[in-house]
Every structure is written in structure tokens, then in C-alpha cells.
N, C-alpha and C positions, 0 to 999 in steps of 0.2 A: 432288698435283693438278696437271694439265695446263693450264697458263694459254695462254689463245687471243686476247688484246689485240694488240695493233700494236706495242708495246716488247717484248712477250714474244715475239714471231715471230721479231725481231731477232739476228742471231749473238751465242753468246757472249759472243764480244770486245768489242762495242760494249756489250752488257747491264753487263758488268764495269766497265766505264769510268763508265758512265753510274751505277753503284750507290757508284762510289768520290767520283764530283763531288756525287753527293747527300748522301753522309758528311760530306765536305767543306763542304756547309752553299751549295754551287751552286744560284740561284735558278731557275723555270722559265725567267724571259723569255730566259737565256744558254742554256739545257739544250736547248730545244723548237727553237728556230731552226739550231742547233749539228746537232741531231739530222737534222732534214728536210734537211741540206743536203748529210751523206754519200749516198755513190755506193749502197751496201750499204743503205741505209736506205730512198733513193729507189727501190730494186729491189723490194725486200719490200711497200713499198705500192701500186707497180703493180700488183703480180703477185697478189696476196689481199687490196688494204684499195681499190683501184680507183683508186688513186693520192691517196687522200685523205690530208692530211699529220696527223704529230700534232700534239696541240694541250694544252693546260696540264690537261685531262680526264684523256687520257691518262695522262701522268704523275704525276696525283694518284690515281690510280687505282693505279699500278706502285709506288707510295710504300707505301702500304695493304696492299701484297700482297706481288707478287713483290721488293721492295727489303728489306720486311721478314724474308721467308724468307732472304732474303742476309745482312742482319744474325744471324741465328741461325746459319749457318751459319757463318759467321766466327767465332763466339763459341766453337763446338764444336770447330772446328781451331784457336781458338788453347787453349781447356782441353787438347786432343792435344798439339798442340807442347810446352807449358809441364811434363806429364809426363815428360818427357825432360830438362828444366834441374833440374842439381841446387840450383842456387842458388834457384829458388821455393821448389823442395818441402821446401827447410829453412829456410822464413817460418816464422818463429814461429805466425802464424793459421794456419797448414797442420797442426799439433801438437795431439794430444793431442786435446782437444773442438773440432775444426772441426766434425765432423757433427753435435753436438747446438748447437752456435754455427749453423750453416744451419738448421737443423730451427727454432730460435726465432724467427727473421728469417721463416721462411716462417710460423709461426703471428701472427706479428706483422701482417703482410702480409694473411692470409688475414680476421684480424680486421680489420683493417679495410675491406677490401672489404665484409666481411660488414657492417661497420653503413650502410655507404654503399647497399648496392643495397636489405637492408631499411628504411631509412631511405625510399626513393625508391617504396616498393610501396605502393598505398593499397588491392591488393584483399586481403584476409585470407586466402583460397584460393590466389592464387600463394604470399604469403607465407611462408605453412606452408609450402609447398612448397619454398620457396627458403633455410627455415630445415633442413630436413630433408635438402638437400643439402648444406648445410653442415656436418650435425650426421656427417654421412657422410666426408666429407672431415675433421676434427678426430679422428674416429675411425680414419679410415687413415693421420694422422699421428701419432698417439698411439699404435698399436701400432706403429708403425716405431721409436718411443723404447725402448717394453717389448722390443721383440726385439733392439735392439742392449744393451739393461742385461744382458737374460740372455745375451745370446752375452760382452757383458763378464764375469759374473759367472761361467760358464760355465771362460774361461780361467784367470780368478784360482781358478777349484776344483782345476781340472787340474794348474797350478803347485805349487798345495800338496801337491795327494796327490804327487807328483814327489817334492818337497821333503822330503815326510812318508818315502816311500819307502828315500830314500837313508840318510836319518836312521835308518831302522828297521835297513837292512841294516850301516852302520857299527856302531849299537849289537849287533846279533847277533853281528858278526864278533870282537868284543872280548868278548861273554860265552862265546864259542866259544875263545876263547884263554885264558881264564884257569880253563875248566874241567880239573879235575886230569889228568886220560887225555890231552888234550891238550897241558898244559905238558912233561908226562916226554916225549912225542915231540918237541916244539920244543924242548927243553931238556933233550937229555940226561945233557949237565954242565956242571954250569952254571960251572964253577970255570973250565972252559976256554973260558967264550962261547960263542956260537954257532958253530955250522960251516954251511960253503960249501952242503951238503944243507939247511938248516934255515932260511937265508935263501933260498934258491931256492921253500920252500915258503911261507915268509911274501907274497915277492912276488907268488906265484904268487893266495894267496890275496888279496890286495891288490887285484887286476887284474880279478877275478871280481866286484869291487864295482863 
């Protein structure tokens, strides 16, 4: 959304300044007088506000909105940056159940919004209505559970048939060797051990596992 306020007309650069002294915990009465009194500032309100200055409205308004979308964005470049530190990504809470550890925190969350706003309805028609959103939402985070158990449960299959696999070929390969037709060609004296031919074949077979 394209914001059309008097802080949001403002260049970047002052927008930036002004979202960082707001983090900062900067009250209006410093921010509003600060603002009206750059060159860049006073330009933009001639030019499209009719030279009216801003006032504590304003900026509670920019608080509400555009300061907010600034805070989420910050939040998303620093989740970016911190994929690149190997020293976060091997936080112990980054391991193993992070995503069903987030997923509880948001059911946590979600319940209680949910008693609060139905707590707060006294028409029984929104109600239902707002319990049936809800019962909507519980339902698409409860299948985001069942689709990561199966996609877990999925790979612990895949591992085993692997596992099963190898197992199966080692065991063939040793019932393949101790069949008779076989041992008189790997061993065809056995007084003299093997020969140079007969371990080139063992390896050979070795490698095919």
C-alpha cells in the first residue's frame, strides 16, 4: 500500500532517521519540531501539504502505519542476515523441534486472542462467526503438524529401506560365496591361498556393494 501522509511524502533518508529515533523511544514534542524545521521537510510541505507543518497527528498516525511496516521489515533482514551466522544457526533452539516449538507458541497465542475477542462479542451471530474463523485457522495449523510428522516419518522410511537394502545385499553376497560352484572358483587351492586372480575378484565383488 502506497501511504499519502506528510511523513510518508518525506525522503527516505529522513523516513529512516525518524523510524530509528522512534525505536529509540524519541518523544513527539523532540521529533515534530526537529522535523518542521529541515530544509527537505519544509520543501515537501509547500509543495503538496500548502506549507502546513506536521503536528503530533501526524506522527501518530506514521507510528500506526508506515513505522510499523518498518519494524517488520527490519525483522525480515535481520531473520536474512542471521542465516548466514553460523554461530546462531547452531543455537541449540534452532535444533531439532524449532518448528513444532513455533507452531505451539502460535497456538498458544492464537488461543488466546481467541478467548479475548470472543469474550468481548455479545452478538451470537458475529460470534459463531468469529468462532468458525477460528476453528479455520486451528485447522490450517494442525495440518501444518500432520504434514511435517508425515514428511518426518516419510524420511525415517526411506533411511530404513536404505539401511534394509544394504543389509539384504551384504547378506546375498556371503550366501553367494559360500555356495559350492563358487568356492572351487575362489578357491582353487586352497593349500596355496588365494591367488592375485581370486582376490582381484573378491574386490571386484566387494565394490558392486
Amino acid at each position: 500500500m502506497t501511504r499519502t501522509g506528510k511523513i510518508a511524502r518525506l525522503p527516505h533518508q529522513i523516513r529512516d532517521q525518524l523510524n530509528h529515533r522512534l525505536l529509540d523511544g524519541e518523544k513527539a514534542k523532540v521529533l515534530v519540531p526537529r522535523l518542521n524545521s529541515l530544509p527537505e521537510v519544509l520543501s515537501i510541505l509547500t509543495s503538496e501539504f500548502s506549507g502546513r507543518p506536521i503536528n503530533s497527528v501526524n506522527l501518530t498516525e506514521w507510528k500506526n502505519g508506515g513505522f510499523r511496516d518498518w519494524l517488520a521489515r527490519q525483522e525480515v533482514l535481520e531473520i536474512v542476515h542471521n542465516l548466514n551466522d553460523d554461530e546462531i544457526l547452531a543455537d541449540k533452539s534452532l535444533k531439532d523441534k524449532f518448528t513444532a516449538q513455533l507452531a505451539h507458541w502460535v497456538a498458544i497465542q492464537l488461543a488466546a486472542t481467541a478467548r479475548v475477542v470472543i469474550a468481548a462479542e455479545t452478538d451470537p451471530q458475529i460470534k459463531w462467526s468469529r468462532l468458525r474463523e477460528l476453528c479455520a485457522a486451528i485447522y490450517r495449523l494442525r495440518r501444518g503438524d500432520f504434514d511435517s510428522e508425515r514428511l518426518a516419518i516419510d524420511h525415517q522410511w526411506l533411511a530404513l529401506e536404505k539401511s534394509n537394502t544394504h543389509q539384504q545385499r551384504e547378506k546375498d553376497f556371503w550366501e553367494w560365496v559360500e555356495r559350492h560352484d563358487i568356492r572351487e572358483k575362489l578357491f582353487p587351492d586352497k593349500d596355496k591361498g588365494l591367488s592375485p586372480e581370486t582376490l582381484a575378484k573378491i574386490e571386484r565383488e566387494l565394490n558392486l556393494m
